[in-house]
C-alpha positions as a Markdown table, in Angstrom:
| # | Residue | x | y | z |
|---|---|---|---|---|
| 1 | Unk | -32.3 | 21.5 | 12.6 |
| 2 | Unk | -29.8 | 19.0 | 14.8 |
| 3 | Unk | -28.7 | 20.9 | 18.3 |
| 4 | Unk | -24.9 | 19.6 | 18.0 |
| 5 | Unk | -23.1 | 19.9 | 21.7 |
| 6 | Unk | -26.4 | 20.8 | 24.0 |
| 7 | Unk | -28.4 | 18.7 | 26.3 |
| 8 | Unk | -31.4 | 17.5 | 24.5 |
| 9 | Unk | -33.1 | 16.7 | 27.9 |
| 10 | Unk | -32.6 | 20.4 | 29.7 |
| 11 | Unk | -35.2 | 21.7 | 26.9 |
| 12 | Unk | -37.2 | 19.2 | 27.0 |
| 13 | Unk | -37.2 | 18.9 | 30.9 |
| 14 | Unk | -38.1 | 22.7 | 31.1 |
| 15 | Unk | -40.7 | 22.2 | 28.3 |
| 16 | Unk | -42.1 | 19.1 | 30.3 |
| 17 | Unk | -42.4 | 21.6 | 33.5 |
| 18 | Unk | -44.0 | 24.3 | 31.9 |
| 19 | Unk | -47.4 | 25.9 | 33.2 |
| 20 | Unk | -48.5 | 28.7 | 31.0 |
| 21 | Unk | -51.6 | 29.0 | 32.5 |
| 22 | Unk | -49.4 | 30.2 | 35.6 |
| 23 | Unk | -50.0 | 33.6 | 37.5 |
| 24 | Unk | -49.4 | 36.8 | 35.8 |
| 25 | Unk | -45.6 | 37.9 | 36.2 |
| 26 | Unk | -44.7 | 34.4 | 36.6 |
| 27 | Unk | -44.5 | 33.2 | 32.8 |
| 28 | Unk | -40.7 | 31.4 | 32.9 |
| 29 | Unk | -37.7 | 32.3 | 30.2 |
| 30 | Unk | -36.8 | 29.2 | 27.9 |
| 31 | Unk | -33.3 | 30.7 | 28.5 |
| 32 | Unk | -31.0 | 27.8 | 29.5 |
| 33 | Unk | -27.6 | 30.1 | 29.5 |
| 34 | Unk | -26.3 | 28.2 | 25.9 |
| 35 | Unk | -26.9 | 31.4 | 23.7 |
| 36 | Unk | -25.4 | 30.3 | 20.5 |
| 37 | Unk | -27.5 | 30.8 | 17.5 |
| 38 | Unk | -27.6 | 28.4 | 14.2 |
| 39 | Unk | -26.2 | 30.1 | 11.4 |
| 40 | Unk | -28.7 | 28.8 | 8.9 |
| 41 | Unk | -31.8 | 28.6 | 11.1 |
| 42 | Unk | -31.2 | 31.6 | 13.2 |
| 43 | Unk | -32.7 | 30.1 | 16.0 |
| 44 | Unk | -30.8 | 29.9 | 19.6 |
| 45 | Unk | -29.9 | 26.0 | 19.5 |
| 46 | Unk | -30.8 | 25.5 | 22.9 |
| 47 | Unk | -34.0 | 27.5 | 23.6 |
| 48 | Unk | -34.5 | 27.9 | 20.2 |
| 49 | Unk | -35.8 | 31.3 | 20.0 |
| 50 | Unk | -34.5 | 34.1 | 17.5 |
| 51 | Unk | -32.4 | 37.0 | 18.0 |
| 52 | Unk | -35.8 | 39.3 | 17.9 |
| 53 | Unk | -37.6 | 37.1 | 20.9 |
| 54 | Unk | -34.3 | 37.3 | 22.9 |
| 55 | Unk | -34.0 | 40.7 | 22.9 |
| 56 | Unk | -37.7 | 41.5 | 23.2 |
| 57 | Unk | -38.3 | 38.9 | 25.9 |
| 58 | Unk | -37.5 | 41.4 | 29.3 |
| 59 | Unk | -40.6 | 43.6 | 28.0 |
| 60 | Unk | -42.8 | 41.4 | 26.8 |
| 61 | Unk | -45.9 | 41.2 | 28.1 |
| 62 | Unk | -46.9 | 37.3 | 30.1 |
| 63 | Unk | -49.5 | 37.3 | 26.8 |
| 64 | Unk | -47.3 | 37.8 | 24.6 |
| 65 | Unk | -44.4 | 35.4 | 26.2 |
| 66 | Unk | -46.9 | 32.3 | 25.9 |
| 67 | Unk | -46.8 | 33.0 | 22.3 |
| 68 | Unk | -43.2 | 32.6 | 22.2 |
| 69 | Unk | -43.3 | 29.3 | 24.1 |
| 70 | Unk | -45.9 | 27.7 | 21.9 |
| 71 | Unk | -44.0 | 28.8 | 19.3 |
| 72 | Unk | -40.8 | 27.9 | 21.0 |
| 73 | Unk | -42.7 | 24.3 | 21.2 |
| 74 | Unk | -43.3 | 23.9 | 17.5 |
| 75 | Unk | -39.9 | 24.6 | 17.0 |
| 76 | Unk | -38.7 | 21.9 | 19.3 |
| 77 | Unk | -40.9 | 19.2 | 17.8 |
| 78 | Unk | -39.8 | 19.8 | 14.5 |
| 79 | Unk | -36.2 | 19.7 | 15.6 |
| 80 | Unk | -36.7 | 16.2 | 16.9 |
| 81 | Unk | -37.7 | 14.9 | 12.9 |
């Protein structure tokens, strides 16, 4: 999946900044206010998480948040091939 019309670098740049072995309450959203989702990958194209992790995000515990970003991770990487 190509990102067509957003900043390749804000991702990357907040991906590059990332500590998820930061205090508890302090685990970041990979939000960066694009909220568009691709129609065939279903992923956000800018912080390339899915409708489910979007919506589940404000309640989810710091644990389960660094899941997301890991997976958030893969799914960068493999949008750069």
């Amino acid at each position: 999946m190509r990102r067509k019309n957003v900043d390749p670098m804000v991702f990357s740049d907040l991906l590059a900044s990332l500590d998820l072995s930061a205090a508890e309450g302090s685990v970041p959203s990979p939000c960066v206010g694009v909220c568009r989702v691709h129609a065939k990958t279903r992923f956000c194209v800018a912080c390339f998480r899915t409708i489910d992790e979007i919506t589940r995000w404000g309640g989810a515990s710091d644990n389960d948040k660094r899941v997301i970003w890991q997976t958030l991770q893969q799914r960068y990487d493999a949008s750069l091939r």
